[in-house]
Structure formats: structure tokens, C-alpha cells
N, C-alpha and C positions, 0 to 999 in steps of 0.2 A: 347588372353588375354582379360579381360574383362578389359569395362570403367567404371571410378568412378559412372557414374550413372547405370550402370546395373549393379554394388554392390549393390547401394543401392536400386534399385528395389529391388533385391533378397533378401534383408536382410529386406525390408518394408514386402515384399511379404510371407517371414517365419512368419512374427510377428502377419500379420495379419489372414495366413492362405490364404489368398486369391490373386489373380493375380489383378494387378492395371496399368491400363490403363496409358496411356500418358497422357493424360488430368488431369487424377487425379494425376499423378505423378506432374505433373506440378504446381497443385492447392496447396498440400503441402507445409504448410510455417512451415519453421524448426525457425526462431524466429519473436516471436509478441511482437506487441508490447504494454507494462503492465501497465504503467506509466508513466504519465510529473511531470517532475521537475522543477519549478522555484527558482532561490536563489538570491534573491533582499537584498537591504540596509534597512535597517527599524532603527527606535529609538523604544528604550523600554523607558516608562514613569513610573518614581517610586514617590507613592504618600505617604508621612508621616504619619503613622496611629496613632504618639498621638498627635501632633503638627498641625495645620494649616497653615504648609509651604507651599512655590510655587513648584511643582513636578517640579524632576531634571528627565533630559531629557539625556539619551548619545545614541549613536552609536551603530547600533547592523548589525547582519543578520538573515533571518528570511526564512525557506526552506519550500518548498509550495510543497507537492506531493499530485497526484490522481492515483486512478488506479481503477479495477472493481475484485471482484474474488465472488464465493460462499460457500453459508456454507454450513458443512459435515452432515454425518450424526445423528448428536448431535446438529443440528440447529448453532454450532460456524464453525469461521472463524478465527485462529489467526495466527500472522505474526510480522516479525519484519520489522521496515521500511528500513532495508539498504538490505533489500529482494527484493528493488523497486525501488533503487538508482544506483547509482556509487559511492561508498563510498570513499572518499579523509580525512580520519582518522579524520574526525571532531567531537565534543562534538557537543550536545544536551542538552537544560533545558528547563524547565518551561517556559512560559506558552506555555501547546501543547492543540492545538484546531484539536477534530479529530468528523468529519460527515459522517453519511454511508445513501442510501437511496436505498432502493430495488429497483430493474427494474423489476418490475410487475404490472399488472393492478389488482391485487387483495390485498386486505388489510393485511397486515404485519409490525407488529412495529421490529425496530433494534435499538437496544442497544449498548453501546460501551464503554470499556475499556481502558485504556492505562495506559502505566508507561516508565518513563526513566532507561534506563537500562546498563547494563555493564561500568559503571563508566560514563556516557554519552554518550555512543560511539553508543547509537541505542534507539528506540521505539519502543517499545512492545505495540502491536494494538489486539484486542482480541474484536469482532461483534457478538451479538446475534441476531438472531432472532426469533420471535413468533408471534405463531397465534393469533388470538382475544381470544385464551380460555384461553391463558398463555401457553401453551404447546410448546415444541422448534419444529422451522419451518426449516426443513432439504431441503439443495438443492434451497435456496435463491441467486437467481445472485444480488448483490448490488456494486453502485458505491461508493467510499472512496474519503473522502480528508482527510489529513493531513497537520497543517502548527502549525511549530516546530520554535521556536527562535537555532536561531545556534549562540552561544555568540562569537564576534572578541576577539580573545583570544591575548593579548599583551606577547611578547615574548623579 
């Protein structure tokens, strides 16, 4: 009877066509890892826009992911954030602050998109990138952050 690992040799070894070593079987990492997640206490500050009050201050939380991925062959990259999380059924709002920066030593601007999505239950993150001509730049590895207010929701 065969062991789980020379299943999975033989089922690596179909897939790839080719016979794979012990070393390389070994090197195989079946999960990586995507993203860090911090979810700290923060205050949201709301300032008066026709009055010259004192901004009220309350209680918030506020979720802070990174991760790295690349864009396809259309130069984008899109993703929802709970594609990067452990998701605990929590809402999302306003204000989301999202940065991407290529990891390349050659000149490439990235652009970025977002929206809150499914009744708040996610972010929708959508990266472009181009060349200096404007033309979309396919197969760009870029680092992401995302940091999303998650409101304490009083129950």
C-alpha cells in the first residue's frame, strides 16, 4: 500500500509530467504565506462642515492588511480583501486608504481602485499598472496595503 506522501509524489509527478526528487518534494510549500493583518482600536474624528465646532471624537477599529500579488495579462490585478483575511462577518466603511508599489527596479506607475462592497461585508481592490507610454504593464509583482475603518457596531 502506498504512503500519503508517495500519493502525493505520484499525483505531483502526473501533473507535472515529470519525476521530482526528494529535495524538491520537500521544498514544496502547499501554503504561503499572503498577508498580515493588524486590527487595532483607533478613534474616527468627525469634523463640522458648516459650523466651526470642536470635532467629536468616538471609538472605532480600524484593519490594516498587506500582502504582494501581480498583474495579468491586461496589466490589472483585482481582489476582494476578505481573499487576504480570516473573515469574522464584520462590516467595512469609509475611509479606506489603499497603496500598491511595484517591486521592480524599472519605472512603472500603479494605480488603484477600491470600493466597499456587499453591504460592507468586503473591499474591492482593483491595481493597474503602466508603462511611461500609458500602455498597461502585464506581469507586475507589487506590494499592497490596505487599512479599512471596521466600525464597533453597538448591538
Amino acid at each position: 500500500m502506498a504512503t500519503k506522501t508517495q500519493n502525493k509524489r505520484e499525483h505531483l509527478e502526473g501533473l507535472l509530467g515529470e519525476q521530482i526528487t526528494d529535495e524538491a518534494l520537500a521544498a514544496i510549500q502547499v501554503w504561503l504565506d499572503t498577508a498580515i493583518v493588524t486590527n487595532t482600536e483607533s478613534r474616527t474624528v468627525q469634523k463640522n462642515t458648516i459650523a466651526n465646532l470642536p470635532n467629536r471624537c468616538s471609538a472605532n477599529r480600524v484593519i490594516d492588511v498587506s500582502g504582494f500579488a501581480t498583474t495579468g495579462a491586461n496589466g490589472q490585478f483585482s481582489f476582494n480583501l476578505t481573499n487576504f483575511i480570516c473573515p469574522a462577518r464584520e462590516i467595512y466603511s469609509e475611509p479606506v486608504n489603499v497603496i500598491a508599489t511595484p517591486k521592480t527596479s524599472k519605472p512603472f506607475f500603479l494605480t488603484v481602485q477600491h470600493e466597499v462592497v456587499n453591504n460592507g461585508a468586503d473591499v474591492k481592490i482593483t491595481v493597474f499598472a503602466w508603462k511611461s507610454n500609458g500602455s498597461a504593464a502585464p506581469g507586475i509583482t507589487f506590494n499592497w496595503r490596505c487599512r479599512v475603518e471596521n466600525p464597533l457596531i453597538i448591538t
